[in-house]
C-alpha positions in Angstrom: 35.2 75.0 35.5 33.9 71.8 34.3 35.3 68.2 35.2 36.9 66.5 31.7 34.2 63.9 32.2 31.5 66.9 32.4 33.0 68.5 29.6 32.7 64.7 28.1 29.4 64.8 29.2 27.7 67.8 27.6 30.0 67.9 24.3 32.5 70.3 25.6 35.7 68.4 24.3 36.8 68.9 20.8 35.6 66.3 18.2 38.9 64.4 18.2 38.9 64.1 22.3 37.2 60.7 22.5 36.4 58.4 24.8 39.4 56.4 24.4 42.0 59.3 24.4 41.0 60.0 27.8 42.7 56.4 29.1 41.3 53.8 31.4 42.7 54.7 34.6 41.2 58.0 34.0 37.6 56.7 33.1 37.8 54.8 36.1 38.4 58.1 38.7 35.4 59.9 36.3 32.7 56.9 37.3 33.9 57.3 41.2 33.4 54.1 43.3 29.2 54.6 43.0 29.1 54.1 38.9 26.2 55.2 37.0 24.6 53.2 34.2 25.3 54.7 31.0 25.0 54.4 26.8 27.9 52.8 25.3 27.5 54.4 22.0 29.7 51.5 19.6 32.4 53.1 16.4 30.6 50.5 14.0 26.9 51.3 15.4 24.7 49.7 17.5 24.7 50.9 21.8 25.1 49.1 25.0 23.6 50.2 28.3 24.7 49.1 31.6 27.6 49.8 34.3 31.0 50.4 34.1 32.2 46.9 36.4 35.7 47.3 35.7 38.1 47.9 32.9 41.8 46.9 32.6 44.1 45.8 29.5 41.9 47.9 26.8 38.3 46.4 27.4 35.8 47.5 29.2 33.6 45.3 31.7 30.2 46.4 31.4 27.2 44.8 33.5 23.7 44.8 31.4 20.6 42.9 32.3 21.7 39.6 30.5 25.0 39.5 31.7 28.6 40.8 32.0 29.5 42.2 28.8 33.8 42.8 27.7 34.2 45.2 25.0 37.6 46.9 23.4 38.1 50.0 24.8 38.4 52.0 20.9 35.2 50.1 20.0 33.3 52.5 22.0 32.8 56.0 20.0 31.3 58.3 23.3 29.5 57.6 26.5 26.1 59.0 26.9 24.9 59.7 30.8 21.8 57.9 31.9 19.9 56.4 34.5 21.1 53.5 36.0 18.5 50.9 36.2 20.3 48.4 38.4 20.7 51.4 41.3 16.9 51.8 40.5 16.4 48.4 41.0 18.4 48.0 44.3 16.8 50.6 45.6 13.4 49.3 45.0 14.3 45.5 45.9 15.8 46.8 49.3 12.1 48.3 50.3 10.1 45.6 48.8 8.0 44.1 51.8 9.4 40.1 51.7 5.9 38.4 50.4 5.3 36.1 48.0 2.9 38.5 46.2 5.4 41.3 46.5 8.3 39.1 45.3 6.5 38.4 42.3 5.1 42.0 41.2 9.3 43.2 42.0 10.1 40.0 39.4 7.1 41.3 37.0 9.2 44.7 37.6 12.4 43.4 36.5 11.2 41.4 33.5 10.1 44.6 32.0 13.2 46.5 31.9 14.9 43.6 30.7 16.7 42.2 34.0 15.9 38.7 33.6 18.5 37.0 35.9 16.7 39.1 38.8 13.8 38.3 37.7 14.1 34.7 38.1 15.8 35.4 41.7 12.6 37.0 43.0 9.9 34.4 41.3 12.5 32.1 43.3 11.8 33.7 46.7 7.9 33.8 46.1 7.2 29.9 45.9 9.7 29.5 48.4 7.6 32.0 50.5 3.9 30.8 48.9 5.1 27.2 47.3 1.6 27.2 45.6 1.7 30.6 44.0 0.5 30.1 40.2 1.7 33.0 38.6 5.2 32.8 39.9 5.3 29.2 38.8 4.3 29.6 35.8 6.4 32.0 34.9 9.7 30.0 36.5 8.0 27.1 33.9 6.3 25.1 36.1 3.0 23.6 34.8 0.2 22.0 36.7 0.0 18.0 36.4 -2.8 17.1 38.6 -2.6 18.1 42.2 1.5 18.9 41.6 3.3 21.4 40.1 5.8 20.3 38.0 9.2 21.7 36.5 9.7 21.1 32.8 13.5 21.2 32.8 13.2 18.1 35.3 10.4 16.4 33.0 12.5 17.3 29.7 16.0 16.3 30.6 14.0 12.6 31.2 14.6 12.3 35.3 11.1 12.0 36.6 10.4 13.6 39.7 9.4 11.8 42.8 6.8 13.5 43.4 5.2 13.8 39.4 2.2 11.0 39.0 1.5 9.5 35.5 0.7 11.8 33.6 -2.3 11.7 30.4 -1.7 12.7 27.2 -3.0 16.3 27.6 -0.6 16.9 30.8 2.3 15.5 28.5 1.4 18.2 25.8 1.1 21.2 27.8 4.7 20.0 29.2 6.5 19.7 26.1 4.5 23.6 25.6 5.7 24.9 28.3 9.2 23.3 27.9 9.6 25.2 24.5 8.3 28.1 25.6 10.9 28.4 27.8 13.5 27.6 25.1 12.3 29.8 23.1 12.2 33.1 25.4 16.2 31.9 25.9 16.9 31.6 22.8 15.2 34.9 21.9 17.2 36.6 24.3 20.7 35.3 22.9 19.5 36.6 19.0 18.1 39.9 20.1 21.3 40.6 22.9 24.1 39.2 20.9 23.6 37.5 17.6 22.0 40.6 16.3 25.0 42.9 17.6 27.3 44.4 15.5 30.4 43.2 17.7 32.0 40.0 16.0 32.7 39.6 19.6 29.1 39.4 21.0 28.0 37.0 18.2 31.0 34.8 18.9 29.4 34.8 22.7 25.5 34.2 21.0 27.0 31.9 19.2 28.4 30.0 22.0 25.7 30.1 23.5 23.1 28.6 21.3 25.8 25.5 20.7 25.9 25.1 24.5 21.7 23.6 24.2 21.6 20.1 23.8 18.3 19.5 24.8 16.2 17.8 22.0 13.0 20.1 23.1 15.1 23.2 21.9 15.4 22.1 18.0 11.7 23.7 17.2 12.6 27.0 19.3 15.8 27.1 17.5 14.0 27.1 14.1 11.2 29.3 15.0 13.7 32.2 16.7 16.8 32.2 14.5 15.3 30.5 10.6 14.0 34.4 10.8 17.1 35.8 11.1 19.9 37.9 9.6 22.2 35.1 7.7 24.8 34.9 10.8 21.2 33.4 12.8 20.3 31.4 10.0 24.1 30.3 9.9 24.8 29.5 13.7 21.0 27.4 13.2 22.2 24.8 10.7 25.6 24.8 13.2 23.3 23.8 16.0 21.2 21.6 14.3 23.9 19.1 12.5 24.7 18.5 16.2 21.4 17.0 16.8 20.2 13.3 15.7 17.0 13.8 16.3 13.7 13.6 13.4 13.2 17.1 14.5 16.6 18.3 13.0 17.4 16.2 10.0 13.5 17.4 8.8 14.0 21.7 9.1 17.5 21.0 7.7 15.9 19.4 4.3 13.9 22.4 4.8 16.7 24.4 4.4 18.3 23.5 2.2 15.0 24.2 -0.3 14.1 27.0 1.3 16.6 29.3 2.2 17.7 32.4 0.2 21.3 32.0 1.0 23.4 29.3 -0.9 25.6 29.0 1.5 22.9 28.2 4.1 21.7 25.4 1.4 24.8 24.3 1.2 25.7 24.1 4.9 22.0 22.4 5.4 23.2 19.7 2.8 26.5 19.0 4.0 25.0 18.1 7.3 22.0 15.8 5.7 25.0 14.1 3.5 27.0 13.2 6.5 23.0 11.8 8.1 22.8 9.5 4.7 18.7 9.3 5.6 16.2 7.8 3.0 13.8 9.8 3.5 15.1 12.6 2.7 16.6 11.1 -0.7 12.5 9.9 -0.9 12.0 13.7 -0.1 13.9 15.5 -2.7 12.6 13.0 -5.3 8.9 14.3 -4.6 10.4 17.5 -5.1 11.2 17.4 -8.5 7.6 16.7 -9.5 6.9 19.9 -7.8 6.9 21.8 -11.0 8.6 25.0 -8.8 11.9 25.3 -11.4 13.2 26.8 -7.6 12.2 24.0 -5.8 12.9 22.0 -8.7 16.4 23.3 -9.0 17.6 23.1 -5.3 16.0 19.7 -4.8 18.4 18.4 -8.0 21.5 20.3 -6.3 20.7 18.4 -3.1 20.3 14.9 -4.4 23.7 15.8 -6.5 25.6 16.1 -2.7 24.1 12.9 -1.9 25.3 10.9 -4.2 21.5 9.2 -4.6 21.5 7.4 -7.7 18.1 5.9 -7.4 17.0 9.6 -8.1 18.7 9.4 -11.8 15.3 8.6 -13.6 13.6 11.0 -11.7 16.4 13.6 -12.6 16.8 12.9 -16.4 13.3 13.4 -16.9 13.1 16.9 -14.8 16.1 18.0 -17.2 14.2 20.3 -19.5 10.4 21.4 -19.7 8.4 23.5 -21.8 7.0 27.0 -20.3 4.6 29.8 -21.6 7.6 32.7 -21.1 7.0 36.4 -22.0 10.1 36.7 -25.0 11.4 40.2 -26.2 10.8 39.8 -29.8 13.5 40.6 -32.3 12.9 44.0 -34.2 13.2 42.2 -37.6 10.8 39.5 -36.8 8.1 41.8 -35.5 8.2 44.8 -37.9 9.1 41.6 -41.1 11.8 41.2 -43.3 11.5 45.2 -45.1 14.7 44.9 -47.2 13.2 41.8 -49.1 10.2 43.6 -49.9 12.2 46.0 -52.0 13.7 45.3 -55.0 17.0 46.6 -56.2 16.8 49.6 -58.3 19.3 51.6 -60.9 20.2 55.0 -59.8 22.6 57.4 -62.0 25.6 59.1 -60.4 26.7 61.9 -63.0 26.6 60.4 -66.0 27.3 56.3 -64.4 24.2 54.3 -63.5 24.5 51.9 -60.7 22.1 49.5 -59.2 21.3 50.2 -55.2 19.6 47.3 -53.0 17.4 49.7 -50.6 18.5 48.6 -46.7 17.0 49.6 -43.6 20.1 52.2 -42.0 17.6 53.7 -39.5 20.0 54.1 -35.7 16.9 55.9 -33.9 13.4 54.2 -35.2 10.6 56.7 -35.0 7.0 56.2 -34.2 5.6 55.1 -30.9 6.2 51.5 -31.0 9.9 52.1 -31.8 10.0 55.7 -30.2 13.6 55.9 -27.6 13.0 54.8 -24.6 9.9 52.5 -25.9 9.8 49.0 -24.0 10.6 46.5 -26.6 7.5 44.5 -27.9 6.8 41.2 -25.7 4.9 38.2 -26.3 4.3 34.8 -24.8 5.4 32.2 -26.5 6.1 28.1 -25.6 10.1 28.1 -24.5 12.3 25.1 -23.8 13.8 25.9 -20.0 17.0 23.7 -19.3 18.3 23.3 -15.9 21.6 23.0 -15.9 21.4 22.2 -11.4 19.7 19.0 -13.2 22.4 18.4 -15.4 25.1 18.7 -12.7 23.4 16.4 -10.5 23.2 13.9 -13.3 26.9 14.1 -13.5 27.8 14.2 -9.9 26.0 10.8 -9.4 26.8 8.9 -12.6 30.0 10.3 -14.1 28.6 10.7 -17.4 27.2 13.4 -19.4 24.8 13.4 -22.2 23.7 16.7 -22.1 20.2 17.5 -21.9 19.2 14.6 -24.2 16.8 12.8 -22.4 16.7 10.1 -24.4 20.3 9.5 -23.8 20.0 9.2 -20.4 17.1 7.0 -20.7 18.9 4.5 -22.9 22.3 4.7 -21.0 20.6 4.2 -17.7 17.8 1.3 -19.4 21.5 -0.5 -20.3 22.7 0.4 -16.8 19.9 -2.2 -15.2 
């Protein structure tokens, strides 16, 4: 007779026995005091692997290569039996010969089964054991500056080492490389592990996470990881980068707020630029509206509406309309002509009464092929006025009057205006 956590196991329980009806304090007798790593398979989608730590109050406490990880006990659908890869790992780092070279192949080991925090442990022990092995310091960040290796954290957060000479131009670039390199392997850990998880609870924690980096060197990192992302990614991103002064920020969120598909994500972007109140990025929208992009053209005017910039009004009244070369559906009585006035009326006799009849065009189905159902309504290009009406808002936002889109009312009201 099978254990309930083999019958668990090998899909011996009835559908509705789940992993929740069989209570904590039970799941915790099933794992035994030597738990196994296994599959949390998740209600809403999406699995997490690692061990059973703990559970009490409805959560489990799962440890997983980034981290301890708490999740509600009836978010978790079944549990799937696996491997555990941190007994496999304890196993091998408690026969690993203590070398520096053997220290760093056991850290190569970890990093490729995703236990990171161990593999920074073990690159750790091998320069403490070889202080001049390369490998392990460049992967711990480290770059060479001359005859010293120096850590980028140290050089980044501004605190010079004692021991780091003056360094040329080329040293100082290969720093601020390696510095977001590192960043940028972080930050991809936090999207992959927890922003991009279907538990609100795990992208509160990414979240948290990515707010947590103040460093300056991160902002480019931050845009290259997360303005890829899902909209949460590209939401927490503007979050993170309003609380930044730097160039670096203020420029991707103008970019932003241009480029993004999301509104809200423009909209966020421009709230945080509005509350900055830089020129240049008033100087930057401007340019935009020369673009001839109507996108660009469009998102630019909504942007310099939020700002308030009224030196941008001549440069919005005369991007309020413009003439294109569209593809326009033609209307059936302009392309086949004006039948009925082709035919005069006529007198027609009903019984012995004659009456006269205008002949009309009472056709519901048209025959032929160019009229045949189904047929794609004839299309040709022809010169179109396109108004923007993002244009026209802007122009109200900033000057509290409205002309329309008569650009010579603008001109004149804002000629009377200097």
């Amino acid at each position: 007779m099978k254990s309930p956590w083999q019958q668990l196991c090998f899909g011996m329980l009835p559908a509705t026995y789940s992993v929740a009806a069989l209570g904590l304090s039970v799941l915790l007798n099933l794992f035994g005091q030597q738990a196994a790593a296994d599959i949390f398979h998740l209600t809403g989608g999406g699995r997490i692997e690692g061990e059973l730590v703990s559970s009490a109050q409805g959560q489990y406490e799962i440890l997983t290569p980034i981290g301890t990880v708490r999740l509600p006990a009836d978010s978790v659908e079944r549990i799937e039996p696996a491997p555990s890869p941190m007994q496999d790992y304890r196993d091998r780092a408690a026969g690993t010969p203590d070398t520096a070279e053997d220290q760093y192949q056991l850290a190569l080991w970890c990093a490729d089964r995703g236990l990171h925090q161990y593999k920074r442990q073990h690159l750790l022990r091998a320069i403490e054991l070889d202080p001049d092995h390369a490998a392990a310091r460049r992967a711990l960040g480290f770059v060479r500056v001359g005859d010293w290796w120096v850590e980028t954290r140290t050089a980044a957060a501004g605190q010079p080492a004692a021991s780091q000479p003056a360094a040329d131009e080329e040293d100082s670039q290969k720093l601020a490389v390696a510095v977001e390199l590192n960043w940028k392997l972080r930050i991809s850990a936090i999207k992959s592990t927890l922003l991009d998880s279907p538990l609100p609870s795990q992208v509160g924690r990414g979240r948290e996470r990515i707010l947590q980096i103040h460093d300056p060197m991160a902002i480019a990192p931050l845009v290259q990881v997360l303005s890829g992302g899902n909209f949460v990614c590209r939401s927490v991103l503007v979050e993170a980068l309003d609380h930044f002064a730097d160039d670096a920020a203020t420029l991707n969120l103008a970019a932003l707020a241009l480029a993004d598909a999301a509104p809200e994500i423009r909209e966020a972007a421009i709230r945080s630029l509005v509350r900055r109140q830089d020129p240049r990025i008033v100087a930057q929208f401007r340019q935009a509206l020369a673009s001839g992009d109507d996108t660009l053209v469009r998102r630019a005017a909504t942007a310099l509406g939020a700002l308030r910039a009224s030196e941008a009004v001549p440069d919005l009244f005369n991007a309020l309309t413009v003439r294109r070369l569209r593809e326009v559906e033609l209307p059936l009585h302009a392309y086949l002509g004006t039948l009925e006035a082709a035919f005069p009326r006529c007198r027609r006799s009903i019984g012995s009464t004659w009456v006269w009849v205008q002949p009309t065009v009472v056709v519901t189905t048209p025959a032929g092929a160019i009229l045949s159902p189904g047929a794609t309504p004839p299309r040709r290009l022809r010169q179109v006025t396109v108004h923007r009406t993002e244009v026209l808002e802007a122009l109200r936002r900033i000057t509290g009057q409205d002309f329309g889109f008569d650009r010579d009312a603008w001109a004149r009201w804002y000629e009377e205006q200097q």
